[in-house]
C-alpha positions as CSV (number, residue, x, y, z in Angstrom):
1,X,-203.9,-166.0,273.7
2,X,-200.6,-167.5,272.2
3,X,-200.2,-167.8,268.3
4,X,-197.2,-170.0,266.9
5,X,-195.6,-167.9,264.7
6,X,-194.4,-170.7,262.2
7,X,-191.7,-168.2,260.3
8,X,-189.7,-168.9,263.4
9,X,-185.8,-170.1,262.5
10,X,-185.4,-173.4,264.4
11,X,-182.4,-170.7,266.3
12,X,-184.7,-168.1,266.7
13,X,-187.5,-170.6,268.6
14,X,-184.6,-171.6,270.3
15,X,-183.4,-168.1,271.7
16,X,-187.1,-166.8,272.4
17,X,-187.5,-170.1,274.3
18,X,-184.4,-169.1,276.8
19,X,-185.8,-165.3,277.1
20,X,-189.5,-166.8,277.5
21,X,-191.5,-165.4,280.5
22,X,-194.8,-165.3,281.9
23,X,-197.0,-162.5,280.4
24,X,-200.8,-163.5,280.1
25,X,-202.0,-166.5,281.4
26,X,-200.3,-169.5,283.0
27,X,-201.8,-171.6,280.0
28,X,-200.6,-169.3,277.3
29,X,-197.1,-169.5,278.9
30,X,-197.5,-173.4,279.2
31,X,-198.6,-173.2,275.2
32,X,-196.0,-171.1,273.9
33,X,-193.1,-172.9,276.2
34,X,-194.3,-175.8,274.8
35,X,-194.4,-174.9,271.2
36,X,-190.8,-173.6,271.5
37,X,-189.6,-177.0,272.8
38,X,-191.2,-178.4,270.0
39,X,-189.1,-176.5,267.9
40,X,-185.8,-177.2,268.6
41,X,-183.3,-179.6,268.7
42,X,-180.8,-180.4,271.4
43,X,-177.8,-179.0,269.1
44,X,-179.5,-176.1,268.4
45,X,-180.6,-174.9,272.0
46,X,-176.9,-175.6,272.9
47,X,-175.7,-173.1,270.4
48,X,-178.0,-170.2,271.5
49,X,-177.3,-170.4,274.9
50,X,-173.6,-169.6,273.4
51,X,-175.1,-167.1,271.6
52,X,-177.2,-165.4,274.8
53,X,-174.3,-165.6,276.6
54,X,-172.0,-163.7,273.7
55,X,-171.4,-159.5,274.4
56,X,-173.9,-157.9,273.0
57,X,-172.2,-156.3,270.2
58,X,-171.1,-159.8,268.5
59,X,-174.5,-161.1,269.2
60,X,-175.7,-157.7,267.2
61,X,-173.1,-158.3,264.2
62,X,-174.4,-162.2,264.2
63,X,-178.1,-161.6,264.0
64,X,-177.3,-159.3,260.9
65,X,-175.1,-161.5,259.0
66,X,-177.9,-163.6,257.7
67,X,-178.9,-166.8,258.7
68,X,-177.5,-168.2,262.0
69,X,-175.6,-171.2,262.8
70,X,-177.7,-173.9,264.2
71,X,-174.7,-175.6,265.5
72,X,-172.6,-175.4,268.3
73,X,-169.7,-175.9,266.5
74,X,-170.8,-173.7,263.8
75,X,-172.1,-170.5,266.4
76,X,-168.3,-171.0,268.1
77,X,-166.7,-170.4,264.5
78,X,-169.0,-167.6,263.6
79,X,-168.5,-165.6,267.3
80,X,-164.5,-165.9,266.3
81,X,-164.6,-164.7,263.4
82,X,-166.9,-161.9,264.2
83,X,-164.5,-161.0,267.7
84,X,-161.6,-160.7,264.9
85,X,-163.5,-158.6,262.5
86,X,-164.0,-155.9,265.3
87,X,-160.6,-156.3,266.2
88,X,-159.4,-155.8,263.0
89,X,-161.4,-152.8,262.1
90,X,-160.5,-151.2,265.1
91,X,-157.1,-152.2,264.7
92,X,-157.2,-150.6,261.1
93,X,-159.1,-147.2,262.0
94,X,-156.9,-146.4,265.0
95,X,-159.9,-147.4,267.7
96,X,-159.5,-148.5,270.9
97,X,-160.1,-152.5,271.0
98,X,-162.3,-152.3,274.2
99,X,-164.7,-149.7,273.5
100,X,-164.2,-149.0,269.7
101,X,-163.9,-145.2,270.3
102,X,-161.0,-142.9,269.3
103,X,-158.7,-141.1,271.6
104,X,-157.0,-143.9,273.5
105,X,-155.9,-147.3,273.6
106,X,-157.5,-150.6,275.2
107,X,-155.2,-150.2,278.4
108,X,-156.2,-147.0,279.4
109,X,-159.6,-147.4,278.3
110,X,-162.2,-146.8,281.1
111,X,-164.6,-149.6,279.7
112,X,-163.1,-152.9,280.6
113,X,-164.6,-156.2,278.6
């Protein structure tokens, strides 16, 4: 049975909303994809479909820098910021910029982006 969890960011509704699937029932599925709709605004789902779509690694440094942009505009800032603080501090410690391991640089790196 589906509980709304109401300490649910209005950017967190909308990124469960986009990874939502069937589990239980077809009526708990219909509650809860409901509920998540409910939740967010057109702005908002816009900006985590960015943010679904980001490599994994800056999605992982977003979701730990507090709260979220719930903008667009503002998720599009925050992912290029975050793609130049990697760069940077791999830059700075001597890493290679596609995998962030030592040893080699980016063009003979056997991880590609």
């Amino acid at each position: 049975m589906f509980t709304p969890d109401a300490s649910l960011t209005e950017m967190e509704a909308a990124i469960r909303f986009q990874r939502l699937v069937q589990i239980g029932s077809a009526a708990d599925y219909a509650a809860e994809f409901e509920w998540l709709r409910s939740k967010i605004s057109r702005e908002t789902y816009h900006a985590s479909l960015f943010f679904v779509g980001l490599k994994d690694e800056i999605q992982n440094r977003i979701s730990q820098c507090g709260e979220m942009p719930s903008t667009l505009e503002g998720m599009i800032r925050r992912a290029k910021q975050t793609e130049d603080q990697l760069h940077e501090e791999r830059r700075l410690g001597g890493l290679c910029f596609n995998c962030g391991k030592p040893g080699h640089i980016a063009r003979n790196c056997r991880k590609k982006w």
